[in-house]
Each structure stands twice: as C-alpha cells, then as structure tokens.
VOPAGU-2260 file (C-alpha; in pm, 1 decimal, decimal comma):
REM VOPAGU-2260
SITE   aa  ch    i         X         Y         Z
SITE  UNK   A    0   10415,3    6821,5   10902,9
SITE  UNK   A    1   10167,0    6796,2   11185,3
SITE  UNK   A    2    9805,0    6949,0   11181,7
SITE  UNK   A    3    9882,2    7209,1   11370,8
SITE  UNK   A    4   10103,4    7365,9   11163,5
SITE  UNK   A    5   10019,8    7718,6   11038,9
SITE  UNK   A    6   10011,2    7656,1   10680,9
SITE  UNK   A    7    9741,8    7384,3   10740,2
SITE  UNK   A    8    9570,8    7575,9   10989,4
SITE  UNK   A    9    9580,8    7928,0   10936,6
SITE  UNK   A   10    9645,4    7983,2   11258,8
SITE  UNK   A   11    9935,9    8211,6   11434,0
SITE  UNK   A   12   10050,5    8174,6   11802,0
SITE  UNK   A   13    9990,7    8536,2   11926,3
SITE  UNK   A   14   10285,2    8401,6   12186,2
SITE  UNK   A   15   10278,0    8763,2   12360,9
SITE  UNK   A   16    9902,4    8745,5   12419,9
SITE  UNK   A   17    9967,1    8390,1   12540,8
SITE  UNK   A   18   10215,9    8526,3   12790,2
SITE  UNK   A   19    9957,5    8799,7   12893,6
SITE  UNK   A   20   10027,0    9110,2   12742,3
SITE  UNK   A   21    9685,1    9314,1   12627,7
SITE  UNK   A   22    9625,1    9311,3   12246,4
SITE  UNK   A   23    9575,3    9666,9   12295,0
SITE  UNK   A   24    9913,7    9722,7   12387,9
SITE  UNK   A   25   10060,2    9445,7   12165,1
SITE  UNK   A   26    9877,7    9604,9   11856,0
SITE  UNK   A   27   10030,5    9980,9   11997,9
SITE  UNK   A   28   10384,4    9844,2   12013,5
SITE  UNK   A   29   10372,0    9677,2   11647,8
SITE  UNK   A   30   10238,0   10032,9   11519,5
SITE  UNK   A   31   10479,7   10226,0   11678,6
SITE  UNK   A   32   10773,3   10005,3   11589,4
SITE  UNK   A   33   10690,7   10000,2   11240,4
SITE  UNK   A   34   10621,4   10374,5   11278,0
SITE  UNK   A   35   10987,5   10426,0   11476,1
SITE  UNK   A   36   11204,8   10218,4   11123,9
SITE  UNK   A   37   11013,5   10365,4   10827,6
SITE  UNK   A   38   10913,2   10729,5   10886,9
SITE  UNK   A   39   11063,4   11031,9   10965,1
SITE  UNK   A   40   10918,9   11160,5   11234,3
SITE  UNK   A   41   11191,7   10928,9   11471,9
SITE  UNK   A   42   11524,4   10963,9   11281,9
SITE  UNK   A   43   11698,1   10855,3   11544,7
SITE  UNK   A   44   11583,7   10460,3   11510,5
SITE  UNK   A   45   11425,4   10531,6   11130,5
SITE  UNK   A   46   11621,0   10274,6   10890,7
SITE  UNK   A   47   11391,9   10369,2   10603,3
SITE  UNK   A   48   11436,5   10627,6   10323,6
SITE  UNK   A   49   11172,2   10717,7   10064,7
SITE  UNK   A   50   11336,5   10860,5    9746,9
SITE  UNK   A   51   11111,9   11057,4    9534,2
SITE  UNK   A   52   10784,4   10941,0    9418,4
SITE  UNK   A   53   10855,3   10591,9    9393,0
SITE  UNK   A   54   11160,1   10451,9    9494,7
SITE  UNK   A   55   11305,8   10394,6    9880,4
SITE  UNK   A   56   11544,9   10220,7   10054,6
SITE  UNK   A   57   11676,9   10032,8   10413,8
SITE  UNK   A   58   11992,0   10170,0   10515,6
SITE  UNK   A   59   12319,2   10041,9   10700,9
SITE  UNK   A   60   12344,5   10314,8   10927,2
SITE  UNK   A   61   12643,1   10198,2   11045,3
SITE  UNK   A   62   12834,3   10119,5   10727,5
SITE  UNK   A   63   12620,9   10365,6   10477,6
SITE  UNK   A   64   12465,4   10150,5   10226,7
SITE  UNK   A   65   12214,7    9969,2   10135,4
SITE  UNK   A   66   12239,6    9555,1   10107,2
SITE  UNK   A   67   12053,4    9323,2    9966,1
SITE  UNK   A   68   11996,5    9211,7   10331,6
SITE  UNK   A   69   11783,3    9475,8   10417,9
SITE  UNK   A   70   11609,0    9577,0   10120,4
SITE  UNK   A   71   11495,8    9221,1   10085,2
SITE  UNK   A   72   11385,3    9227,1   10501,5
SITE  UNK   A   73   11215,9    9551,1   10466,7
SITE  UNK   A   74   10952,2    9415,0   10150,7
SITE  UNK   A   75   10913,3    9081,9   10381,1
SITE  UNK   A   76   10780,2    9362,5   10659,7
SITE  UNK   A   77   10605,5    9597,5   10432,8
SITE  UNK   A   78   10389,2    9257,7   10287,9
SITE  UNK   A   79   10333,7    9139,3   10624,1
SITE  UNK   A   80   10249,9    9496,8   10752,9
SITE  UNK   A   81   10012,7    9532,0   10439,1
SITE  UNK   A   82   10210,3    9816,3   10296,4
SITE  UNK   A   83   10227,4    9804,8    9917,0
SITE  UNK   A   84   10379,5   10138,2    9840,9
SITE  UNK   A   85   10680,1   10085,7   10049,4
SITE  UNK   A   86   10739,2    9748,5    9894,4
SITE  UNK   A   87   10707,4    9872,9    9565,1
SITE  UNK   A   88   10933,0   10157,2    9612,6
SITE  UNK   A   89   11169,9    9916,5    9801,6
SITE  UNK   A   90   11131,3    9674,1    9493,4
SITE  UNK   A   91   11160,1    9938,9    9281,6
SITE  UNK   A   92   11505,4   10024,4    9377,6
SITE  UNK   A   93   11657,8    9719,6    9422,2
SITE  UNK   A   94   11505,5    9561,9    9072,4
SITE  UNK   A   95   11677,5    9957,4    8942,3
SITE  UNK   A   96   12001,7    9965,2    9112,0
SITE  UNK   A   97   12099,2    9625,6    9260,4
SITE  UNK   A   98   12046,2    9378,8    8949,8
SITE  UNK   A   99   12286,8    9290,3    8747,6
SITE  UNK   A  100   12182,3    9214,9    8387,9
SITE  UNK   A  101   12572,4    9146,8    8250,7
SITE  UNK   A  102   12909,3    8924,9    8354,9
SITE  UNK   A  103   12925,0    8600,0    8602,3
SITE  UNK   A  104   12633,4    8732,8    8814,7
SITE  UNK   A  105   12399,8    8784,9    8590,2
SITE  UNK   A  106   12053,6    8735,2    8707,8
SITE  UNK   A  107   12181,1    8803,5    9103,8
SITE  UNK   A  108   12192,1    9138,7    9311,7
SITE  UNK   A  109   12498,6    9306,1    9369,1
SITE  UNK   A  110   12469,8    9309,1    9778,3
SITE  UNK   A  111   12577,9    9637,0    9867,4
SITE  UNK   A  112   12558,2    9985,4    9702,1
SITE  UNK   A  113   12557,7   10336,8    9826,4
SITE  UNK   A  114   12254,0   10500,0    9888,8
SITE  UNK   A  115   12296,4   10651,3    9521,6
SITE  UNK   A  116   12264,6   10373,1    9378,5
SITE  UNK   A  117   12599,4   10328,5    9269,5
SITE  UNK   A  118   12751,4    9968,4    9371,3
SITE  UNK   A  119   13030,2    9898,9    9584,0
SITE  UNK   A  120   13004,2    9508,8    9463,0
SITE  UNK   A  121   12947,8    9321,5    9188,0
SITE  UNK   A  122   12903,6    9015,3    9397,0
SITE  UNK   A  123   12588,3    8871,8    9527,3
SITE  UNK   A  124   12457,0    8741,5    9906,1
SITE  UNK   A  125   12228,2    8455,1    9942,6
SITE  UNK   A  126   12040,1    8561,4   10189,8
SITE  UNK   A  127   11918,3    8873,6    9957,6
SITE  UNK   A  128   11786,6    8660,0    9714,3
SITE  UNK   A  129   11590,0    8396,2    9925,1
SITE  UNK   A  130   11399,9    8674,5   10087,1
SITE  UNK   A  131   11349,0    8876,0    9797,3
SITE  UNK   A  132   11153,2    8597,5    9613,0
SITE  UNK   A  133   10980,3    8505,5    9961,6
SITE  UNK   A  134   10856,5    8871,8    9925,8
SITE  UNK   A  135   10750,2    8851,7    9620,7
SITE  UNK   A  136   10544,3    8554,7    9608,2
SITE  UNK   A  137   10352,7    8672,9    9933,4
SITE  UNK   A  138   10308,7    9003,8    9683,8
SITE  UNK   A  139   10151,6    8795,1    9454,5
SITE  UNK   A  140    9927,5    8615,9    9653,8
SITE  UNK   A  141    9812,0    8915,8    9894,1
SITE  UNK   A  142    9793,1    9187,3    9666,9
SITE  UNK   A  143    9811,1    9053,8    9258,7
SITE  UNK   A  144   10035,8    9117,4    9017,0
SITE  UNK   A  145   10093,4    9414,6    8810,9
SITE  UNK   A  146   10300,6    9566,9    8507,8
SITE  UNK   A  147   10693,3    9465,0    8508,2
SITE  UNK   A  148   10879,8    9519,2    8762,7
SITE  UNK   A  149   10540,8    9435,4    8969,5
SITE  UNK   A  150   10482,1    9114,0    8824,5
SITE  UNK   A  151   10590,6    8966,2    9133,1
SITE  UNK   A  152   10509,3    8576,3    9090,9
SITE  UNK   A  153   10752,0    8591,1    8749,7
SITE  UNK   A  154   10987,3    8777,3    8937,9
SITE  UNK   A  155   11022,5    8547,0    9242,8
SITE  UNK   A  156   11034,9    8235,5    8981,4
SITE  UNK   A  157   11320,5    8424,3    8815,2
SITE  UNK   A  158   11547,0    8493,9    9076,9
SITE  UNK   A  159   11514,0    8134,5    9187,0
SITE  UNK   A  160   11619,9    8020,8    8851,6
SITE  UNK   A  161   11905,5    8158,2    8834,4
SITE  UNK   A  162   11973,0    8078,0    9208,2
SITE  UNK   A  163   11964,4    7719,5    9100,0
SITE  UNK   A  164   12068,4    7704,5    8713,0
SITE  UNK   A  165   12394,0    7985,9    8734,0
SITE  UNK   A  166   12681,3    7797,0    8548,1
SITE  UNK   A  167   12519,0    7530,9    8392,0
SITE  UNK   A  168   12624,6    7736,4    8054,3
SITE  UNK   A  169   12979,8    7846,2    8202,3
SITE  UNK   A  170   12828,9    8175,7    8298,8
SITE  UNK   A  171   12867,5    8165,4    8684,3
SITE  UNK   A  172   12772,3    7996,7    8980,7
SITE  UNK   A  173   12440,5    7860,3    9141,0
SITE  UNK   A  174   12368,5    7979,1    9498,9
SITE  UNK   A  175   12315,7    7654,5    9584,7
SITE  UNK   A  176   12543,0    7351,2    9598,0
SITE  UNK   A  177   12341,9    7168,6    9321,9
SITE  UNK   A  178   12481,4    6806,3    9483,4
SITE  UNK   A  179   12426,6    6850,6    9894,3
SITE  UNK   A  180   12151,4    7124,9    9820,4
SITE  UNK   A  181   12280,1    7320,7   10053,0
SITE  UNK   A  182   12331,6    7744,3    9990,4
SITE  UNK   A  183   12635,1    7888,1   10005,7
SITE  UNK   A  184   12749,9    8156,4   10172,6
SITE  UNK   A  185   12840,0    8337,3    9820,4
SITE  UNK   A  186   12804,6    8138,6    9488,3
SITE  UNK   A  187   13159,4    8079,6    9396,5
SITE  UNK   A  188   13254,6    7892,5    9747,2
SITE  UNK   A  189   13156,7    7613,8    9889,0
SITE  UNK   A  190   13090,3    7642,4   10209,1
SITE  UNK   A  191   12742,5    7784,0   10381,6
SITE  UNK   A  192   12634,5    8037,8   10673,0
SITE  UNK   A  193   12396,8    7839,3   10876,4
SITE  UNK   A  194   12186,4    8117,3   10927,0
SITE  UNK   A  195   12119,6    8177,3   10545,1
SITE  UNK   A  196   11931,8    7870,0   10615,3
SITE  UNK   A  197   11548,4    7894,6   10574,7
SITE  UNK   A  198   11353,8    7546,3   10498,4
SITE  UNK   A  199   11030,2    7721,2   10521,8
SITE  UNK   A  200   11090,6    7945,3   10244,3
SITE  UNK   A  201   11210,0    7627,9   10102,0
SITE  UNK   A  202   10880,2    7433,7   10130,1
SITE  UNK   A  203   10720,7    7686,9   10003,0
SITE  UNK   A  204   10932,4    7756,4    9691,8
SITE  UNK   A  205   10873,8    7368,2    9651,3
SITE  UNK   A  206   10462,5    7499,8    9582,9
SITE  UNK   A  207   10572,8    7800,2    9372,8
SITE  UNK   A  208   10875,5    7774,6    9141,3
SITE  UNK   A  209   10906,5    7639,2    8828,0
SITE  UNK   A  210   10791,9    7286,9    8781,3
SITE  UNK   A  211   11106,9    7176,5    8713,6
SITE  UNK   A  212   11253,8    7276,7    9064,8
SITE  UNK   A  213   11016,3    7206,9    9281,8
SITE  UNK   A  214   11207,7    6837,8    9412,4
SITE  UNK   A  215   11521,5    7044,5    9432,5
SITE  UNK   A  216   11349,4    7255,4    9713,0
SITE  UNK   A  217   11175,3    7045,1    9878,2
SITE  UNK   A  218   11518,0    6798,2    9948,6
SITE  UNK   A  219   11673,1    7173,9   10027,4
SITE  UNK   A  220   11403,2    7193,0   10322,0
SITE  UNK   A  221   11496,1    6870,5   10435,6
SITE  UNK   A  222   11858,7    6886,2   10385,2
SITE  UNK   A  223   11869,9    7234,7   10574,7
SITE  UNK   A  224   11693,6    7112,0   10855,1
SITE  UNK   A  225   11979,7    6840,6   10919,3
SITE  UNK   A  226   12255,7    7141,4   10811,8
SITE  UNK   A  227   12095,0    7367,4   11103,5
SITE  UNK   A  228   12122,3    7095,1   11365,4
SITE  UNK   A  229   12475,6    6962,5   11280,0
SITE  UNK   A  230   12601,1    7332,7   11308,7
SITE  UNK   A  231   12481,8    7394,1   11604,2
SITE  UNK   A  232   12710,8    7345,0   11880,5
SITE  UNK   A  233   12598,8    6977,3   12090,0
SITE  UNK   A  234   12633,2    7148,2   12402,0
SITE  UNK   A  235   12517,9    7539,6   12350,2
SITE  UNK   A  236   12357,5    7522,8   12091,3
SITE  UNK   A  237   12545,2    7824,4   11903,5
SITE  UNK   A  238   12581,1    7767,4   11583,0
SITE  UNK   A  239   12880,7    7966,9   11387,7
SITE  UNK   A  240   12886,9    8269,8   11117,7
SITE  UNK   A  241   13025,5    8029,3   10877,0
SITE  UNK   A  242   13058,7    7680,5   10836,1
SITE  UNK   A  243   13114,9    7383,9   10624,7
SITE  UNK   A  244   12937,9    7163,7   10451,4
SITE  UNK   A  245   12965,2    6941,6   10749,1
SITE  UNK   A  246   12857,0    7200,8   11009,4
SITE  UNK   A  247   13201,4    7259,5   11149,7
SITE  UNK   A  248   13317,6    7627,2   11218,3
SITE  UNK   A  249   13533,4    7760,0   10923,9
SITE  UNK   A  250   13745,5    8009,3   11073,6
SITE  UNK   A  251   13862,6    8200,1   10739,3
SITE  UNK   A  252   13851,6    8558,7   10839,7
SITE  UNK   A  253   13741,4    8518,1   11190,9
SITE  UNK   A  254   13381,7    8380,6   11083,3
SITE  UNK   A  255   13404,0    8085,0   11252,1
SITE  UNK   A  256   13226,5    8176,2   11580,7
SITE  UNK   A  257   12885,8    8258,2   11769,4
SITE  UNK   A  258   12868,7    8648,0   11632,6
SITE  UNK   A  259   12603,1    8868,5   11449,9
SITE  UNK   A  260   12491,2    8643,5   11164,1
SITE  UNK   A  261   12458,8    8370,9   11368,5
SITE  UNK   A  262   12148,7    8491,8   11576,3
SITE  UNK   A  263   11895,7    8466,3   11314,8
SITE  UNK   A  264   11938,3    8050,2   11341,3
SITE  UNK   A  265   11725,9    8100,3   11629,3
SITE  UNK   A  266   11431,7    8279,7   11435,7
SITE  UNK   A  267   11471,4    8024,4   11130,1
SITE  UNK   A  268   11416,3    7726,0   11351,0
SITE  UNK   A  269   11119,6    7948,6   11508,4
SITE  UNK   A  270   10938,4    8011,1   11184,1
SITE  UNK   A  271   11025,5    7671,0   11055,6
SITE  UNK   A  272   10871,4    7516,0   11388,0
SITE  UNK   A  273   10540,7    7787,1   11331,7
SITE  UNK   A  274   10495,9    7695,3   10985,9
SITE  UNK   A  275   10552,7    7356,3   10953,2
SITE  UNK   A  276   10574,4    7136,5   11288,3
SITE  UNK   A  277   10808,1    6924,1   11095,6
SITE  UNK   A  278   10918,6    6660,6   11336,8
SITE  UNK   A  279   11344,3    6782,0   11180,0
SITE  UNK   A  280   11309,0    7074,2   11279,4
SITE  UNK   A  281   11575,4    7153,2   11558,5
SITE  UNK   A  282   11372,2    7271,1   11811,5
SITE  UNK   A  283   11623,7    7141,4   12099,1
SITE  UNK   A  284   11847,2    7402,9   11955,3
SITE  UNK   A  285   11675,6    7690,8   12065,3
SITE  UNK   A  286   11609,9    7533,9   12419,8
SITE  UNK   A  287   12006,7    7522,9   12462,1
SITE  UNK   A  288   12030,4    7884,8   12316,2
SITE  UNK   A  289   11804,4    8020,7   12555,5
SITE  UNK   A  290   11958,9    7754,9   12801,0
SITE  UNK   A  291   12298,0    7926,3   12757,3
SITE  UNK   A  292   12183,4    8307,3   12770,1
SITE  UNK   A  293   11940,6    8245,0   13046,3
SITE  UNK   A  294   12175,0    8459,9   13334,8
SITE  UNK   A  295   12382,4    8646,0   13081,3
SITE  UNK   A  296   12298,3    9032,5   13121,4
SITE  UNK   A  297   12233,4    9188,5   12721,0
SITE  UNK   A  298   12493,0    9429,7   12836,8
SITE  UNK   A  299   12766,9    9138,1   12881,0
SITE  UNK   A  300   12699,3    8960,3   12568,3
SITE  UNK   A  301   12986,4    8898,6   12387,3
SITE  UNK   A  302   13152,2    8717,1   12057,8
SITE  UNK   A  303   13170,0    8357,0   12201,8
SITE  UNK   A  304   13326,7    8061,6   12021,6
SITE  UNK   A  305   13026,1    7753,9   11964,0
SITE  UNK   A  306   13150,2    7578,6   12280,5
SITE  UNK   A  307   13054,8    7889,4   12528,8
SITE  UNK   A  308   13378,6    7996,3   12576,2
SITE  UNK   A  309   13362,0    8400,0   12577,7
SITE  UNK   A  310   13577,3    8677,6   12408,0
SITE  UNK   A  311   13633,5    9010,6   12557,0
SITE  UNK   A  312   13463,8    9111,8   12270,9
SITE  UNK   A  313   13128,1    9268,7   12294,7
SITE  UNK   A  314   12843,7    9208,0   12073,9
SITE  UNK   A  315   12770,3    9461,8   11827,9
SITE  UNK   A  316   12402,5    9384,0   11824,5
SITE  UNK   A  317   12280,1    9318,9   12150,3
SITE  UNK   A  318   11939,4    9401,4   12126,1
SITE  UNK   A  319   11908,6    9210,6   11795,2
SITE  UNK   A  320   12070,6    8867,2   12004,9
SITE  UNK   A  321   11793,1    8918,4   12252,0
SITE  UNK   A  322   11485,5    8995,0   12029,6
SITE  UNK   A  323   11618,7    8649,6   11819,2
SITE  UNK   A  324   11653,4    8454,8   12152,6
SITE  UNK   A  325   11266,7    8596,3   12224,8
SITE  UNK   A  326   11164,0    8466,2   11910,6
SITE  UNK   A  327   11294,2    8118,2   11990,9
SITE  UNK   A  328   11031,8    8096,6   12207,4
SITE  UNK   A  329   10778,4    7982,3   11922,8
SITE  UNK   A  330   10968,5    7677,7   11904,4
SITE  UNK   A  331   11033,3    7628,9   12320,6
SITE  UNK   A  332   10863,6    7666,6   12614,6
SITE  UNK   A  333   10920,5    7682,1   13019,8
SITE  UNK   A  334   11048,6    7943,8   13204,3
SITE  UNK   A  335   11357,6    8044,0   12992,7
SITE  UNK   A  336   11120,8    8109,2   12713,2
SITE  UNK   A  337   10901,9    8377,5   12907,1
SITE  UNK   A  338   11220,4    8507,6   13045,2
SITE  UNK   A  339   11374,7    8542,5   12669,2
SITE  UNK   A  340   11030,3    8708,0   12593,4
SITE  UNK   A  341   10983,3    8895,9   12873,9
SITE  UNK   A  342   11296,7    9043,8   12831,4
SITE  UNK   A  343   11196,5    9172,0   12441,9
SITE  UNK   A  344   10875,4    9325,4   12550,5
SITE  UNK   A  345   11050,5    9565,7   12814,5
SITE  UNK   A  346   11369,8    9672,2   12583,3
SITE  UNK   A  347   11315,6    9948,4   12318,5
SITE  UNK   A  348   11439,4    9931,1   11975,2
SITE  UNK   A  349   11777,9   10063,1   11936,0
SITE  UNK   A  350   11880,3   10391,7   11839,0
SITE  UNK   A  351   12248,3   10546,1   11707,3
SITE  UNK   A  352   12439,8   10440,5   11454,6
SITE  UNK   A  353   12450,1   10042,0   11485,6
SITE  UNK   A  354   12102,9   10056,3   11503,7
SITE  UNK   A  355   12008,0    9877,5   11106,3
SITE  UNK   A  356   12062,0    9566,9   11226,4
SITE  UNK   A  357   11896,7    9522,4   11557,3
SITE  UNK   A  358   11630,0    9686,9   11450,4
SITE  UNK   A  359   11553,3    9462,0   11185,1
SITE  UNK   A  360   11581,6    9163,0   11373,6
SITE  UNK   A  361   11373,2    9338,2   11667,9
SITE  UNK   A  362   11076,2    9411,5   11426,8
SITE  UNK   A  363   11056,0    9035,3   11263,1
SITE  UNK   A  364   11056,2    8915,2   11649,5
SITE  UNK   A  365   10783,3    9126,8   11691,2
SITE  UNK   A  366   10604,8    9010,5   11395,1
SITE  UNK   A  367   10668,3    8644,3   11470,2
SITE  UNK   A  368   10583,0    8690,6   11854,5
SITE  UNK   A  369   10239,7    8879,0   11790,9
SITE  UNK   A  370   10142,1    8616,1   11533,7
SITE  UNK   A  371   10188,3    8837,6   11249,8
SITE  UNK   A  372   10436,2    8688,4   11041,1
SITE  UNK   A  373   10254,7    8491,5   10802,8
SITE  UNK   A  374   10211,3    8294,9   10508,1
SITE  UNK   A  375   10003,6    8432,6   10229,2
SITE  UNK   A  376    9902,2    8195,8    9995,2
C-alpha cells in the first residue's frame, strides 16, 4: 500500500471533476440518478420497490426477482448515498426472506426469490454475501448499530463466518476454497467467477471479522489480486464469466467467455487501485480493456471469447460494459481513459426491461468516478 491510497488518506479522486466537468453538474447527475433507480416518479429506469412501512427491494426487471446481487448493491448505494431507511428496509427484507436458517446452506442467502418473498432457490451466490457484509460494516461505522436485525457489525461478522467455516461440521460448504483462498462461484464447486473477486473488501474484512479470520482475508486479498490477473486474457485483457482455479475459461454452460459478469473485473481492479495502491493490483488490465474497446461503437458490443474474437451475439448490457470500462479509468490514464469516461458522462441510464443490471453498474461508476464511493471506517 502506498500513501496515497484512500484508506490512508481520506482522499477520493473526483476523476470527473479532474476531467472538467462542473461539480454543479456532477453533484445534479448523482441526484438525479439516484433519484431515476429508487423512486417512483421515473418507473421507467426505477429498479427500487418500497414495500410497506419498512421493507423494500431491487428488482430484476428482466427476469422478475429479486437476487442477492442486487439487494446487496442497492445497501452498498444507500450507505454511500447516506440513506438509512432504504438500507434498512433493503436489509430488512433480505435478513426476512432471503436467509436461510435450516439444511446445507444454513447461514447463506438463497440468491433469488420472487418479489413475494417466496424463493425460487435454496442455493446461495457469493457475490451476495461479500457485499452484504461490506454494507454492513460501513452501516456500522457511519451510522451505529441498533436492535437485531440492525446490529450491523454482528451481522457482517456472521455472514463471514459462515462464508469461511460452512462444512467444517458436515453441514455444507464454505464460499471460499479454504486451501487456495480463492471464492467460488457457488459453495459446492470449485471453480471461481473472476469478477466475484474483490480484495478490497478483503483487506478490509482482514480489520473487521473475527479475530480468528483475519490472516485468512488478508492472504484472500493477496491471492485475488494474482487470480484477477491470471484470468485476464494476456492480450485483451478480458477476463471470462467463469474460470478455474488457474484462471483458464471453463466453458460449462457457455460461461467461459467475455459476457455480462465479466465487466465488473474492471471496477474491482478500479476500487482496489483507489483504495489501496497496492503495487498487485492489475492495473495493466484495465489499460488493455479500454485498449480493446477503444473504436468499438456501445451499439456493436458483443459476447467475445478472452482472445477478442467476436460473436454475433450482442451484449445484453451495453450501457453497463461502458459505465465499467469508465470506471477503469481510476486505475488508467491517457486518452483511452477520458474517452471511456467521456463516453459515460454523455449516455443516460438505461430504461426497458433489461435495464436492473446496467443500471446498477452505471450508478457505482458514478459513485466511483465522482469520488463518492468510499470507505467508512
């Protein structure tokens, strides 16, 4: 870690004010962002549902239902947006309807249910976990703790118990591979998702877990760091959805190529990079991500395998790819990195029925890229 990392610092590259945009107008655009995802007035890009009194949830709009994904994204923007009734009520219904208190997943989230509550799985998703217990230590630390379920610090340690510790008593599986300290991409395989990697959660988790875990994560931080930049492709930089434990594209189901999951590697390295300067982190792999997209048009991106070679597959999430590749910028610079975040600025968030994920990506780029994404300690 170098000094001018942000958790020594304090200090948050406001990269869209460095680039020349007003903080007028950079302050306007995070309000009315957060404004168009979680409230009514603009259904058609609004992603977030109260439910009576207390309770709310993110929704799929595309498949209808609610993941672990995005409940656990939406309380990581509702702390960093200062919001404490929409995290609670996001909280609130996950801790109500997505835990699982019985059988082989005890202690994990079941990843998707409908927006009743009811699940449609009784299997958990990594990814839903690390960012819940993100979210709730920042809780903790910017706003206290309260009565259960709002005793967030217990919570977060909790959750990462059992992400470690599942199946030491025959009872399940750990989330992470308890030898290579790497996560899986669900508990009972073993192989990972290189974008479900996140070493600066992981440094952090090293501060604020249990004792007794606190080498495991910080060897996951360092281990992850080496995971991101063997998976990324040597030439393109793309990294695939899923991949072993040695970084190479496995290809069960179709996963083993440059598609949706695979964009947030670009944000991790970003955050990683903003946090922590730590001289592993991959940086070079975002300059050959931006390198490669640098004079494709958004409306031509496609599924690609790692290499570059294209399918005649569009992407899904378009606007999502390009608000990650503007968020690489934290961790690049030149003139592919004000192109990538040029780009962001002057494309809207995205409306219809695909719109979920995009938009969630879109919002943390804004976050990141304003200097609002931050550590609260």
């Amino acid at each position: 870690m170098t000094k001018k990392a942000a958790f020594i610092t304090g200090n948050y590259r406001n990269l869209l004010h460095e680039y020349g945009y007003s903080q007028k107008d950079i302050d306007e655009k995070l309000r009315n962002t957060w404004s168009q995802l979680f409230s009514a007035e603009h259904p058609e890009t609004q992603i977030y549902y109260p439910v009576g009194n207390d309770l709310g949830y993110m929704l799929d709009t595309f498949n209808h239902d609610v993941r672990t994904e995005g409940m656990s994204y939406g309380m990581m923007m509702a702390v960093q947006m200062n919001d404490k009734d929409i995290f609670d009520r996001l909280w609130k219904w996950s801790k109500t309807y997505m835990y699982m208190d019985e059988g082989e997943n005890a202690g994990y989230f079941a990843w998707s249910c409908a927006p009743d509550g009811t699940k449609n799985a009784l299997g958990p998703a990594p990814d839903g976990e690390e960012y819940f217990a993100m979210a709730l230590f920042f809780a903790s630390h910017r706003w206290g703790d309260g009565d259960y379920p709002f005793n967030y610090n217990q919570q977060a340690r909790d959750i990462l118990h059992s992400c470690l510790h599942k199946g030491e008593n025959n009872d399940g599986y750990p989330m992470w591979n308890p030898d290579n300290k790497l996560i899986k991409f669900v508990p009972s395989v073993e192989f990972s998702d290189p974008s479900y990697h996140l070493p600066h959660f992981y440094e952090l988790f090293a501060l604020w877990s249990n004792e007794e875990d606190r080498l495991f994560w910080k060897e996951a931080a360092k281990k992850s760091r080496r995971y991101i930049a063997k998976s990324a492709h040597p030439i393109t930089g793309l990294a695939p959805e899923y991949a072993y434990y040695d970084g190479q594209p496995n290809h069960v189901r179709g996963f083993g190529h440059f598609f949706s999951d695979s964009y947030r590697v670009a944000c991790n390295i970003a955050i990683d990079y903003e946090w922590f300067h730590d001289n592993a982190c991959p940086i070079v792999v975002n300059e050959k991500i931006q390198s490669f997209f640098a004079n494709v048009d958004p409306d031509d991106f496609r599924r690609y395998k790692v290499d570059g070679e294209p399918f005649e597959e569009k992407a899904l999430h378009p606007i999502g790819l390009l608000a990650t590749n503007a968020m690489a910028s934290l961790a690049t610079h030149g003139e592919n990195a004000r192109k990538c975040v040029e780009l962001f600025w002057n494309t809207p968030v995205r409306t219809g029925n695909r719109r979920y994920y995009d938009n969630c990506l879109y919002f943390f780029s804004l976050l990141a890229l304003s200097g609002n994404y931050r550590i609260w300690k």
